[in-house]
DSSP file (Angstrom, degrees, kcal/mol; ACC not computed):
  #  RESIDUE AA STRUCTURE BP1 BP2  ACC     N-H-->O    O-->H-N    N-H-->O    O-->H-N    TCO  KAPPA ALPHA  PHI   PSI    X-CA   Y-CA   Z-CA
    1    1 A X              0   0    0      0, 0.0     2,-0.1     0, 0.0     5,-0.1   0.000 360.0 360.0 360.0 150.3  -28.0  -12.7   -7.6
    2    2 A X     >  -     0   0    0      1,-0.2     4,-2.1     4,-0.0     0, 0.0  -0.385 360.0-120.3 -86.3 150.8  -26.1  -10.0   -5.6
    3    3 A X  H  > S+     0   0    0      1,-0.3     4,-1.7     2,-0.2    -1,-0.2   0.870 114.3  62.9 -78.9 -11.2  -25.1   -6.9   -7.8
    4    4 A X  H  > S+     0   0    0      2,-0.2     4,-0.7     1,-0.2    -1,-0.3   0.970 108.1  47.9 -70.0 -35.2  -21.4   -7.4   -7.1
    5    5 A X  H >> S+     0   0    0      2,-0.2     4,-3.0     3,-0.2     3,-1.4   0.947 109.6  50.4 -45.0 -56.3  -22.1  -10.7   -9.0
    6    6 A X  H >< S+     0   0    0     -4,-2.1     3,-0.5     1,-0.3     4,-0.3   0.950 117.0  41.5 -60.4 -55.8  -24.0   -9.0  -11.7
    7    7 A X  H 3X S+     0   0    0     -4,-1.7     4,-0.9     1,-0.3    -1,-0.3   0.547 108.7  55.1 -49.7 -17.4  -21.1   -6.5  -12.2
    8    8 A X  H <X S+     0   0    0     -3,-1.4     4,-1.4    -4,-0.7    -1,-0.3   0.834 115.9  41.2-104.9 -27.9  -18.4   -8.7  -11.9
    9    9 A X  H <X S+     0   0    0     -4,-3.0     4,-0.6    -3,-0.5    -2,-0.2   0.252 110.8  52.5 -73.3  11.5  -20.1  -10.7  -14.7
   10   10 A X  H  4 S+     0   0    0     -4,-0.3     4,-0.2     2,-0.2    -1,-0.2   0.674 107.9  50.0-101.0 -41.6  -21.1   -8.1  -16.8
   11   11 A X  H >X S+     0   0    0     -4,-0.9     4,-2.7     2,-0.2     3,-1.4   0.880 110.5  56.7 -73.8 -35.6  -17.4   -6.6  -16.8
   12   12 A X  H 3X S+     0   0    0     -4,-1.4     4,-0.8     1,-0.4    -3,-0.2   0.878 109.8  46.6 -72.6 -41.7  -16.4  -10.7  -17.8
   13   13 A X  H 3< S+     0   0    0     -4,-0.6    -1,-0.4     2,-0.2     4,-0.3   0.345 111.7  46.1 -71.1  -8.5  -18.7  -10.5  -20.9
   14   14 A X  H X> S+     0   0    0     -3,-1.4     3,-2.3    -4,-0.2     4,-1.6   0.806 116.1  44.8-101.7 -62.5  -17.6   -7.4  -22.0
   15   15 A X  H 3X S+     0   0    0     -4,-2.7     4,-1.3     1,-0.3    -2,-0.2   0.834 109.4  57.8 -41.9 -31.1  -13.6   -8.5  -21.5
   16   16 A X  H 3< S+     0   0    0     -4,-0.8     4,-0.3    -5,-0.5    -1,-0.3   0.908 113.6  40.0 -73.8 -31.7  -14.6  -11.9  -23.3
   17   17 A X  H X> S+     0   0    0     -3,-2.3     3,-0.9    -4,-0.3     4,-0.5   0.932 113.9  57.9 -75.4 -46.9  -15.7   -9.5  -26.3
   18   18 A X  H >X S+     0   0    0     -4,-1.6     4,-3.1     1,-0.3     3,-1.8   0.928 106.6  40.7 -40.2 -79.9  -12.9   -7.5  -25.7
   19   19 A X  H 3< S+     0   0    0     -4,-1.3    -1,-0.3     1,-0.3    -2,-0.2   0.609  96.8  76.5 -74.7   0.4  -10.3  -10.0  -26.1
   20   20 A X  H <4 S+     0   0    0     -3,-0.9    -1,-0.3    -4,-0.3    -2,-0.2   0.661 117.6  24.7 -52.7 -35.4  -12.0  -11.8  -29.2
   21   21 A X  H << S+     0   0    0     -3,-1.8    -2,-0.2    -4,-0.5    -3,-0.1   0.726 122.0  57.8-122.8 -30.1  -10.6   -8.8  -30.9
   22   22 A X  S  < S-     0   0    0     -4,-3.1     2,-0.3    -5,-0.2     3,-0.1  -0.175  72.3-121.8 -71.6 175.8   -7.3   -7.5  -28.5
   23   23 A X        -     0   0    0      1,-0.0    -2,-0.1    -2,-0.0    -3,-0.0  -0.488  47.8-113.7-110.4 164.7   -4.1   -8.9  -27.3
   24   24 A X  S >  S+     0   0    0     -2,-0.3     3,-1.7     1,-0.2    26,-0.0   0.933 111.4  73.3 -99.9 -40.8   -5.0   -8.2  -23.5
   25   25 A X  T 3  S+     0   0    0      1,-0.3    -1,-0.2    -3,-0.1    25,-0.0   0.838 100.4  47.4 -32.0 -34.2   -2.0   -5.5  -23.4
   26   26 A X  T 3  S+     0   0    0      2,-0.1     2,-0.4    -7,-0.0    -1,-0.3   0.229  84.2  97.5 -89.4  25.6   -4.1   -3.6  -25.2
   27   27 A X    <   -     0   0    0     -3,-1.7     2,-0.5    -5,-0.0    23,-0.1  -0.857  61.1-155.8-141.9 113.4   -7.3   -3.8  -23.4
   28   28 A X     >  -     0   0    0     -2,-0.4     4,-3.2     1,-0.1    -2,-0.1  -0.858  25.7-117.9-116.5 152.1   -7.5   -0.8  -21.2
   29   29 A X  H  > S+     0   0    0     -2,-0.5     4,-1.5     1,-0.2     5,-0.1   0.668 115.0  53.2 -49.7 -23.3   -9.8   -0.8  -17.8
   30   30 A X  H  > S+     0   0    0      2,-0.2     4,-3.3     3,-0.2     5,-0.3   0.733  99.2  53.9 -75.3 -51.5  -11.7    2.0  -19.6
   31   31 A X  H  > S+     0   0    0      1,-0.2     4,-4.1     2,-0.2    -2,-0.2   0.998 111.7  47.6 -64.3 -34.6  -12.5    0.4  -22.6
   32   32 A X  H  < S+     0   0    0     -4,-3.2    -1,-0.2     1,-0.2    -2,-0.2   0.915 119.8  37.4 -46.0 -43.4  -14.1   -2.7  -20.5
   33   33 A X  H  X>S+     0   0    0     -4,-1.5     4,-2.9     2,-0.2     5,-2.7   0.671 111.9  57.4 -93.7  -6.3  -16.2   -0.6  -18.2
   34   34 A X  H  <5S+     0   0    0     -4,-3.3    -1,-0.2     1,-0.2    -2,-0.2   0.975 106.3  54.3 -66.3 -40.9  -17.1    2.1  -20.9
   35   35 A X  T  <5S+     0   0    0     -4,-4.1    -2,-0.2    -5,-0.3    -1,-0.2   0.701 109.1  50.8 -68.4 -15.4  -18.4   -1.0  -22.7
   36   36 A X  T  45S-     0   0    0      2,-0.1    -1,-0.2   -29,-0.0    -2,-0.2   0.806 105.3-118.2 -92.5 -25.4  -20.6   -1.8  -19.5
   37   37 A X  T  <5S+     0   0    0     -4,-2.9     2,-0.2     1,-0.2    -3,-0.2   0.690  80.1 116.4 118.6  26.4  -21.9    1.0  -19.1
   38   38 A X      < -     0   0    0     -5,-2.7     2,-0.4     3,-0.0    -1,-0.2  -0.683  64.7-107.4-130.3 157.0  -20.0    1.2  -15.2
   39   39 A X     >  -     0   0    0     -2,-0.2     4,-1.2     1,-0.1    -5,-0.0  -0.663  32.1-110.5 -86.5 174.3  -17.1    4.0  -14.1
   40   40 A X  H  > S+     0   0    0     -2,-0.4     4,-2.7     2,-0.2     3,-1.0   0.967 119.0  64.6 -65.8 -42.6  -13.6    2.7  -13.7
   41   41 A X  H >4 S+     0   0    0      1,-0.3     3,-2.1     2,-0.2     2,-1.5   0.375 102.7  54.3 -72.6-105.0  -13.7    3.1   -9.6
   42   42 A X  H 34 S+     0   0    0      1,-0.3    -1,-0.3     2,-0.1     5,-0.2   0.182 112.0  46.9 -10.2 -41.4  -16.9   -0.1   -9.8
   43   43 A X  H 3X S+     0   0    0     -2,-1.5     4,-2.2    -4,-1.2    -1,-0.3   0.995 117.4  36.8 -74.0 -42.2  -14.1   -1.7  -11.6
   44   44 A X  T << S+     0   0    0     -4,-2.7     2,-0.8    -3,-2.1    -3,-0.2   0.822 105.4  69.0 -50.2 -48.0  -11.2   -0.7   -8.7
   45   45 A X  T  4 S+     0   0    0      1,-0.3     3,-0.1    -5,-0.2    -1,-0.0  -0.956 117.4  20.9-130.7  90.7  -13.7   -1.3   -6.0
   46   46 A X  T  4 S+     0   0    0     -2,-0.8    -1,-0.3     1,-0.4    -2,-0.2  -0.924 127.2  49.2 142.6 -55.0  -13.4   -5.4   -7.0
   47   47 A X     <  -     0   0    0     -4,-2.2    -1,-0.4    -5,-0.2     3,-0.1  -0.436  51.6-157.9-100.2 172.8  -10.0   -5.3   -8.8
   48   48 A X  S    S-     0   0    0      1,-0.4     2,-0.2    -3,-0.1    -1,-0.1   0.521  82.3 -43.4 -99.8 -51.0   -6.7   -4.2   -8.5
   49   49 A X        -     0   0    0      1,-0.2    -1,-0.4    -6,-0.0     4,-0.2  -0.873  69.3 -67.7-160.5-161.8   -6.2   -4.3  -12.3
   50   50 A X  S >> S+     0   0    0      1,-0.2     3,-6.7    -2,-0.2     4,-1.5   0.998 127.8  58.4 -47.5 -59.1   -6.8   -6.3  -15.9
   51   51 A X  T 34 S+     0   0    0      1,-0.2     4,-0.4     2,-0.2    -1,-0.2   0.873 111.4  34.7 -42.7 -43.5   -4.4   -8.8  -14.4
   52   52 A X  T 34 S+     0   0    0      1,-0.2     4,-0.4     2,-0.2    -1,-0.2   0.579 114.8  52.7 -91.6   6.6   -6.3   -9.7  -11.3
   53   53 A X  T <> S+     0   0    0     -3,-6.7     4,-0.9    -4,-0.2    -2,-0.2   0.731 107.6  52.7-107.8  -4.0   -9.7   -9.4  -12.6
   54   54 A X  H  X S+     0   0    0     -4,-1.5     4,-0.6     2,-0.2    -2,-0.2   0.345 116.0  50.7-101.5 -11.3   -8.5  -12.2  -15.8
   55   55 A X  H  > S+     0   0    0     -5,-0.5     4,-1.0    -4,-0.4    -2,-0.2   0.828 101.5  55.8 -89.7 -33.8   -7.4  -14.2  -12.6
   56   56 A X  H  4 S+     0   0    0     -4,-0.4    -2,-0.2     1,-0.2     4,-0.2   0.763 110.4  40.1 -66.4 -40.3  -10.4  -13.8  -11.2
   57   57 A X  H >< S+     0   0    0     -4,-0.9     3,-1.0     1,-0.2    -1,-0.2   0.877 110.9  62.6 -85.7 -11.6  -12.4  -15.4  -14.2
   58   58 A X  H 3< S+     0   0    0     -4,-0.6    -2,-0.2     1,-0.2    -1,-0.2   0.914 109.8  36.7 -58.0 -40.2   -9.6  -18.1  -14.5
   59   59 A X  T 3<        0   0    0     -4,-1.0    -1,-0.2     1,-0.2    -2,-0.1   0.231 360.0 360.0-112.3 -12.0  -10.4  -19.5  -10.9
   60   60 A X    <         0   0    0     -3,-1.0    -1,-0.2    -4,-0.2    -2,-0.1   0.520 360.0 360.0 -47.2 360.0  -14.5  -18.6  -11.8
């Protein structure tokens, strides 16, 4: 699997934990990629923001 795969699924398991416990307004780009382990630009470098990366797993 290509590592943009692994990352973009790593960041979807953390946001799926994430939103078990959040309303997604409260779910900052920080908290997802602190939780991966990632800086925020790996998440920009894919996304624009929450909104287009929660589009992104809709359409997975």
């Amino acid at each position: 699997m290509q590592d943009s795969q692994l990352t973009k699924n790593a960041l979807f398991a953390s946001m799926k934990e994430l939103m078990a416990k959040y309303p997604m307004e409260k779910i900052k780009i920080v908290n997802n990629v602190e939780r991966c382990n990632m800086n925020q630009q790996s998440f920009y470098y894919r996304f624009k923001d929450n909104y287009d990366f929660v589009n992104w797993v809709y359409y997975l």
